[in-house]
C-alpha positions in Angstrom: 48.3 -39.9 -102.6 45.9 -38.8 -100.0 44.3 -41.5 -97.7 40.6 -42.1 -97.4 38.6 -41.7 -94.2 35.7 -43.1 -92.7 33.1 -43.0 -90.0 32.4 -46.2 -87.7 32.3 -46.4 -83.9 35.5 -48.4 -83.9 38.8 -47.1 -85.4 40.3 -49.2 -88.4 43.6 -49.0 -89.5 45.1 -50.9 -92.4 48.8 -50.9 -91.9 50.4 -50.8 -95.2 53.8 -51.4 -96.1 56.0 -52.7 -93.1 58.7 -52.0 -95.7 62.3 -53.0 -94.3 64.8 -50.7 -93.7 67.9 -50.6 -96.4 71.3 -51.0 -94.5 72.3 -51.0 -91.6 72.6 -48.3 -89.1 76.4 -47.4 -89.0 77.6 -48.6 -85.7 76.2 -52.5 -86.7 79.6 -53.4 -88.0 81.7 -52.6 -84.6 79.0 -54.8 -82.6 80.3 -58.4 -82.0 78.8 -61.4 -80.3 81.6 -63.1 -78.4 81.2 -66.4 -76.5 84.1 -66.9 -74.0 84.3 -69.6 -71.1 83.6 -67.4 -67.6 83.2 -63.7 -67.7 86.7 -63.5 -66.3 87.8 -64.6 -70.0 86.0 -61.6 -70.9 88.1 -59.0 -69.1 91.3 -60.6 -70.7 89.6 -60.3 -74.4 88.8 -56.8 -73.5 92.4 -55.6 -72.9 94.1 -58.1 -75.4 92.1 -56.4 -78.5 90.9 -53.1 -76.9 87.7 -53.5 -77.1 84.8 -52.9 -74.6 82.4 -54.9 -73.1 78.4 -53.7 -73.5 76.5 -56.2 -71.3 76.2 -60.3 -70.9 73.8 -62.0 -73.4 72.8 -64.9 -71.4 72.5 -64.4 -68.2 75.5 -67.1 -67.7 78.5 -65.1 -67.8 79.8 -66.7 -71.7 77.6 -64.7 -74.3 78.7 -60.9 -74.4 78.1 -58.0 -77.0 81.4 -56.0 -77.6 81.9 -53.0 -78.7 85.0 -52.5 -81.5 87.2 -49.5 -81.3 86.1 -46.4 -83.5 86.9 -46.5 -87.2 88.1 -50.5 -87.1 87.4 -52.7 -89.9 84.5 -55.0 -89.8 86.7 -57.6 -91.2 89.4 -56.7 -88.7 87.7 -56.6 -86.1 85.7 -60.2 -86.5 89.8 -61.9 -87.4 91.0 -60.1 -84.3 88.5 -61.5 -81.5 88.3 -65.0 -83.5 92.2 -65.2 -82.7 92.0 -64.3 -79.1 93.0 -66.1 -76.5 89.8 -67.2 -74.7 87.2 -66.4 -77.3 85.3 -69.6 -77.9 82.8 -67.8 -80.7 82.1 -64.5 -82.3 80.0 -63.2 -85.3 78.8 -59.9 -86.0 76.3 -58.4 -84.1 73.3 -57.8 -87.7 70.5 -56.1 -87.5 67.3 -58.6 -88.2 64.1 -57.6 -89.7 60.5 -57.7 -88.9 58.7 -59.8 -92.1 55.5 -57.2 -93.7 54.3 -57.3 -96.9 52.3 -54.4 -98.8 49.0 -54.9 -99.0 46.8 -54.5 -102.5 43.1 -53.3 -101.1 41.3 -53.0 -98.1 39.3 -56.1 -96.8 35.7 -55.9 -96.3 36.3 -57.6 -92.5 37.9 -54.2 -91.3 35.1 -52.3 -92.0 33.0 -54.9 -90.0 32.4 -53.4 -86.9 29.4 -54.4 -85.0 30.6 -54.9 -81.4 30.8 -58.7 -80.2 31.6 -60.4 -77.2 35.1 -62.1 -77.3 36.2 -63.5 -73.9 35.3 -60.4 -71.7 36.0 -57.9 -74.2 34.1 -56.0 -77.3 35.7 -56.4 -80.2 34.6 -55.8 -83.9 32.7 -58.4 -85.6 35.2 -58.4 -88.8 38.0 -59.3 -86.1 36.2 -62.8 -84.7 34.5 -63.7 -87.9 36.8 -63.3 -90.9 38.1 -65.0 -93.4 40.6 -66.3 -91.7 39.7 -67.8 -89.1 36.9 -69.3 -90.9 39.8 -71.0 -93.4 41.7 -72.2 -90.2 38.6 -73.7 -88.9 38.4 -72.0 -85.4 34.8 -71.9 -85.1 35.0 -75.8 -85.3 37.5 -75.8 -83.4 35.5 -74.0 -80.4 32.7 -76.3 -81.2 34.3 -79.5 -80.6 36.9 -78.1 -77.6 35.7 -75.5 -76.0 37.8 -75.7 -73.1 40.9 -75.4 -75.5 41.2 -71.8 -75.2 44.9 -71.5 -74.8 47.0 -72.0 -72.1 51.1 -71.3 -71.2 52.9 -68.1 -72.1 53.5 -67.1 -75.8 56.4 -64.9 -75.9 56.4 -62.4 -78.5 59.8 -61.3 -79.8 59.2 -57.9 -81.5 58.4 -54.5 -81.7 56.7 -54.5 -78.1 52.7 -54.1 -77.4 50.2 -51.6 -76.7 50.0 -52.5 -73.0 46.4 -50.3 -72.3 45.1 -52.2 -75.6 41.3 -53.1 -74.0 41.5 -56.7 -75.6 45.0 -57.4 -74.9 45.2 -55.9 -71.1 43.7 -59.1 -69.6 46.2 -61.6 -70.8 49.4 -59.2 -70.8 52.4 -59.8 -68.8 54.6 -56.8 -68.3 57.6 -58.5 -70.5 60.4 -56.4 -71.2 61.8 -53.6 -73.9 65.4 -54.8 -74.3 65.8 -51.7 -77.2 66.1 -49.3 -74.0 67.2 -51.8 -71.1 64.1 -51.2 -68.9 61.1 -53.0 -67.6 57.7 -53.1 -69.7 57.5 -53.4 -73.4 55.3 -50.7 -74.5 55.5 -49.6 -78.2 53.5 -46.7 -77.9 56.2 -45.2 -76.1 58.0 -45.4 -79.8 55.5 -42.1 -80.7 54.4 -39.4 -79.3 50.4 -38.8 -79.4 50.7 -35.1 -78.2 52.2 -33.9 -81.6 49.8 -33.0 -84.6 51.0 -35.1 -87.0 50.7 -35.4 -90.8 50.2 -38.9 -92.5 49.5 -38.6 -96.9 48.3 -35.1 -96.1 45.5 -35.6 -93.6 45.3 -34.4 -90.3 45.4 -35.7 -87.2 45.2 -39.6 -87.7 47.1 -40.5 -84.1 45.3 -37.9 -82.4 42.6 -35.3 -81.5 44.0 -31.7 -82.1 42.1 -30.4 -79.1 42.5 -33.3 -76.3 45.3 -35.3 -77.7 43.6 -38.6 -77.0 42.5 -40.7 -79.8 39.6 -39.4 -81.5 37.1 -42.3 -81.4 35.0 -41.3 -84.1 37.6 -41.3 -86.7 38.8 -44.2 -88.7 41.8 -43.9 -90.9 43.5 -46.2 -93.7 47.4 -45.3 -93.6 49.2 -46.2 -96.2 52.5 -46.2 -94.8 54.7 -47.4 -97.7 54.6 -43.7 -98.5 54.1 -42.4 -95.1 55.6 -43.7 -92.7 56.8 -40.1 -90.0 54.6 -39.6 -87.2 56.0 -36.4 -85.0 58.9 -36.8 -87.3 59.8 -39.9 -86.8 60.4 -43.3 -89.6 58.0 -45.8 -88.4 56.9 -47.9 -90.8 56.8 -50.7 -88.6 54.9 -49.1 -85.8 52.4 -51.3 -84.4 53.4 -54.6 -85.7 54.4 -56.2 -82.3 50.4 -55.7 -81.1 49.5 -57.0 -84.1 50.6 -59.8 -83.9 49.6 -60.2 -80.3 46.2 -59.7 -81.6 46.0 -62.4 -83.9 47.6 -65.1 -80.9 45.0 -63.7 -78.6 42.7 -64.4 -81.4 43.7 -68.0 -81.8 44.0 -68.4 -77.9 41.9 -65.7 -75.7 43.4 -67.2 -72.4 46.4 -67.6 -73.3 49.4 -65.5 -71.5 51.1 -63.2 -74.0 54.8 -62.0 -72.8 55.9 -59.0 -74.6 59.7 -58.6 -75.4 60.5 -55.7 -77.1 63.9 -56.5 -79.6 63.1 -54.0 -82.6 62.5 -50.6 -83.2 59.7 -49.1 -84.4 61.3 -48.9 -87.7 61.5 -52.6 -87.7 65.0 -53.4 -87.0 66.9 -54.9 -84.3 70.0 -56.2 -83.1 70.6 -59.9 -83.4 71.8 -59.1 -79.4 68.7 -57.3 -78.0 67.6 -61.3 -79.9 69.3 -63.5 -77.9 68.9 -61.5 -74.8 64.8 -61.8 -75.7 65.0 -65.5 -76.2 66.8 -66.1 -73.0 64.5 -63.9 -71.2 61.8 -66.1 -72.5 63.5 -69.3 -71.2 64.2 -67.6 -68.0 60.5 -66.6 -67.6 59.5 -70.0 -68.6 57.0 -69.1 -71.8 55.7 -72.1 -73.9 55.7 -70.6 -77.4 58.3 -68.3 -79.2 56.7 -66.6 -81.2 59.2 -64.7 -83.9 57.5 -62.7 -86.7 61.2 -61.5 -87.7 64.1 -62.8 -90.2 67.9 -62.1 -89.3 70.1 -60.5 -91.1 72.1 -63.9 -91.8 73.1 -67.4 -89.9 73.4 -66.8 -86.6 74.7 -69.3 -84.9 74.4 -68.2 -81.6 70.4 -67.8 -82.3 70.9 -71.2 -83.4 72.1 -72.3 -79.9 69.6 -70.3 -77.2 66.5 -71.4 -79.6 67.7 -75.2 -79.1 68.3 -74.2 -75.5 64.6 -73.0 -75.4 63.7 -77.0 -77.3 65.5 -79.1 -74.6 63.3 -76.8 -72.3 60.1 -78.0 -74.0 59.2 -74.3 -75.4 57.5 -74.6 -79.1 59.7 -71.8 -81.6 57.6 -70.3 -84.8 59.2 -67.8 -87.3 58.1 -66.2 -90.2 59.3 -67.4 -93.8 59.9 -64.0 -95.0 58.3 -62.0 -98.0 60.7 -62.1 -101.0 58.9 -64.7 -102.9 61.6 -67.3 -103.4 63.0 -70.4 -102.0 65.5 -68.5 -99.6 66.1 -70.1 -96.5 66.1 -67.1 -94.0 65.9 -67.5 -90.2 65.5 -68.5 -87.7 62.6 -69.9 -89.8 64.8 -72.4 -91.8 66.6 -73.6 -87.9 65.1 -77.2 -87.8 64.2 -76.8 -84.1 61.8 -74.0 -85.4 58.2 -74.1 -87.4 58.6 -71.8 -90.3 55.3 -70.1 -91.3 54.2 -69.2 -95.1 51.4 -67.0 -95.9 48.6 -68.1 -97.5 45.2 -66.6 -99.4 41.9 -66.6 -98.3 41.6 -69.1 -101.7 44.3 -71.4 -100.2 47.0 -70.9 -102.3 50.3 -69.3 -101.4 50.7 -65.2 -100.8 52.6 -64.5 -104.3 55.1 -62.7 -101.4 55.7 -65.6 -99.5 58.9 -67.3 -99.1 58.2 -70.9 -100.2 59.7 -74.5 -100.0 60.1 -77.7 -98.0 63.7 -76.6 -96.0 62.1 -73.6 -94.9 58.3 -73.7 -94.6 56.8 -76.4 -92.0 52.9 -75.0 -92.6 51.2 -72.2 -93.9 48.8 -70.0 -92.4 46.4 -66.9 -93.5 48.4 -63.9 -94.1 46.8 -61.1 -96.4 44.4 -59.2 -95.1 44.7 -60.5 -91.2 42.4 -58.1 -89.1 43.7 -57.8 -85.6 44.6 -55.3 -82.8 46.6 -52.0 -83.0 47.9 -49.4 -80.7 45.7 -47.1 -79.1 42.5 -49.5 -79.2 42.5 -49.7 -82.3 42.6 -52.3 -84.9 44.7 -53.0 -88.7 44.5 -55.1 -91.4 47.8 -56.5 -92.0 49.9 -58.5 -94.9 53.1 -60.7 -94.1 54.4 -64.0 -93.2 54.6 -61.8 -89.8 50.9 -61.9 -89.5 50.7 -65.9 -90.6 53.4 -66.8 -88.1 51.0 -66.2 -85.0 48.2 -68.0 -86.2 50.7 -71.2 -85.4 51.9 -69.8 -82.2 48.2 -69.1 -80.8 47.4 -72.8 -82.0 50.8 -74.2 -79.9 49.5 -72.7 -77.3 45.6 -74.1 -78.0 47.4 -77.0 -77.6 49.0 -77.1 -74.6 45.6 -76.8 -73.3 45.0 -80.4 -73.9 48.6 -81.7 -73.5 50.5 -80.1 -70.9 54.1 -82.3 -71.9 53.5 -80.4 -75.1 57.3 -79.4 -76.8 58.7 -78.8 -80.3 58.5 -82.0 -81.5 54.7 -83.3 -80.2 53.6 -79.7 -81.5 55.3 -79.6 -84.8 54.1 -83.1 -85.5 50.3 -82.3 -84.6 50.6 -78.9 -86.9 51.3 -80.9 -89.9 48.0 -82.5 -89.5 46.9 -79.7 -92.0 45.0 -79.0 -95.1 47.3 -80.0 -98.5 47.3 -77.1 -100.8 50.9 -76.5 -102.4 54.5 -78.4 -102.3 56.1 -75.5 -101.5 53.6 -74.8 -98.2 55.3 -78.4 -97.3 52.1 -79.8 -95.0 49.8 -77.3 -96.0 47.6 -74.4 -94.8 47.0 -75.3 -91.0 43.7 -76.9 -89.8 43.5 -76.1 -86.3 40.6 -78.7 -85.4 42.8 -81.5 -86.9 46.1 -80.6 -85.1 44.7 -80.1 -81.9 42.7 -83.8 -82.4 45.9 -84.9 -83.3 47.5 -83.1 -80.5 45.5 -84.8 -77.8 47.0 -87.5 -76.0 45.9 -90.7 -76.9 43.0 -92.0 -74.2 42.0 -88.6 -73.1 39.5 -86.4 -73.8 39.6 -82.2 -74.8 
């Protein structure tokens, strides 16, 4: 099916799909996590079972990602290290997934682009004033704070940012892409923009065929449920870790955002390359986790850094996940987390959205959420992924007014939302009323 384009001074993308990835790549079953006592304990496993350290996990010397010896059993291989001498834990190293749904239609707010001033940058109107944010209440919400802009460092545990992204430049840190072990979490480096690329039979989308710069004056609709190759490569989830930074800078323009690259641009990742982010967060001191991902299954070393990052006083947020049941996925179901449903712009839940009281802590908008994408551009996008930092831009909105802010004061102030569904457990999140109720009592914004 061929994909429409149209002329505006900004260009719009709608990123369609996000569709998971079936499987897992081959080598996931010979990838342990393995806690031990010292990293002395480590060498010993290593030559008791034969297999080979890859790197520490935690900085500490206990947490370490082996690698199992070619063609060994999965099973095998998770019995052997649990009966080691010195191996305190282990469980398989999964690969997680980031949380998209597929969008029915294009929404009149991306095609709403008269430039406005948004806290030193142009953005397009449709990005500031959409439904949205008008549901959440974040007009109010400047009204009666306006010195709660946001505050702290949001870390954001994905597929990496657009680092040159105009709106997003200002409040970047450089962060970290723990998919190649180097500094910087850029996800444009995840394509290449000098190839001339087919997407549903138009040509070029991601660049101009003569400069091979983004051609301003194009905007495209990708539908990439069906095509998802760019210079011949499967990226469906391309894009989704600025996204999502778009929508907390949205929520809270002065805000820090710390990019932490732990997924691919086809939208998996290592439950490794997770911890290591988390405890890279903690180490850099950021305020909000912000985790727009599911994991494979229980893991219950996640379990342990992300209440690591709670003793420190950081605020965690995870997406519910798209099947449309009561499954408890995680980390979103962890109950030192906030687990985020999507909701309509009518206030009911997304017919997507994972649902119920032991999973979901609040709902917030997720169908049709405009917000940034690589290579200035922006997307409309679909998922509990897109809900999820709508909660981590308001913990941050409210560390503005209470700096002693942690999982608990934050969580409790969130609830302070609008009732819509049992299932959305407090309800579509007001952010006027959780920030009142956020304020400490006998001061001012």
């Amino acid at each position: 099916m061929a994909i429409r384009v149209r002329m505006t001074r900004f260009i719009s993308l709608v990123l369609f799909g996000l569709a998971l990835i079936p499987g897992l790549p081959a080598e996931a079953a010979a990838r342990y996590i393995v806690r031990v006592a010292n990293g002395s304990a480590i060498q010993l496993v290593c030559l008791l079972t034969g297999f080979r350290s890859i790197e520490n996990i935690d900085g500490s010397g206990k947490l370490y990602l082996l690698q199992a010896p070619d063609l060994l059993d999965p099973v095998v291989g998770l019995t052997t290290l649990t009966n080691t001498l010195g191996v305190l834990g282990v469980e398989q190293d999964l690969v997680a997934h980031t949380a998209g749904a597929k969008p029915p239609a294009i929404p009149p707010a991306l095609q709403d682009t008269t430039p406005t001033a948004y806290f030193g940058a142009m953005v397009p109107h449709g990005y500031v004033d959409q439904p949205a944010t008008q549901r959440i209440r974040l007009a109010d919400l400047r009204a009666a704070y306006p010195n709660a802009t946001g505050t702290g460092i949001v870390a954001v545990l994905d597929t990496g940012v657009d680092l040159n992204h105009p709106v997003l430049k200002p409040v970047l840190l450089p962060g970290y892409d723990f998919t190649r072990n180097r500094a910087g979490a850029d996800e444009t480096a995840d394509v290449s923009l000098l190839a001339q690329p087919f997407v549903d039979g138009v040509q070029p989308i991601w660049t101009n065929s003569s400069s091979g710069q983004v051609d301003q004056s194009t905007a495209a609709v990708v539908d990439q449920s069906t095509a998802s190759v760019v210079d011949g490569q499967h990226v469906p989830d391309f894009g989704h870790g600025t996204s999502v930074a778009g929508i907390i800078h949205l929520v809270a323009p002065t805000a820090r955002i710390l990019p932490i690259k732990v997924f691919r641009a086809d939208g998996t990742g290592y439950t490794s390359d997770i911890l290591r982010g988390i405890y890279y967060a903690i180490a850099m001191h950021a305020n909000v986790l912000n985790m727009s991902f599911h994991l494979a299954a229980y893991s219950p070393e996640v379990a342990t850094a992300l209440t690591i990052a709670n003793l420190g006083g950081a605020v965690s947020v995870a997406a519910a996940g798209n099947n449309g049941q009561p499954d408890l996925v995680y980390p979103a179901a962890l109950n030192m987390v906030m687990g985020v449903a999507s909701t309509t712009d009518h206030d009911q839940l997304s017919a997507f959205s994972n649902y119920g009281s032991r999973l979901v802590w609040v709902g917030a908008p997720g169908e049709g959420v405009v917000t940034t994408y690589p290579f200035s551009t922006y997307a409309a996008c679909w998922g509990t992924s897109f809900s999820t930092p709508f909660v981590s831009g308001l913990g941050a909105v409210m560390l503005s007014v209470d700096p002693l802010l942690n999982q608990s004061k934050g969580s409790g102030a969130a609830a302070h939302a609008q009732p819509i569904d049992p299932n959305a457990n407090h309800g579509r999140i007001d952010v006027l009323q959780a920030l009142q109720a956020a304020v400490p009592s006998g001061l001012f914004q």
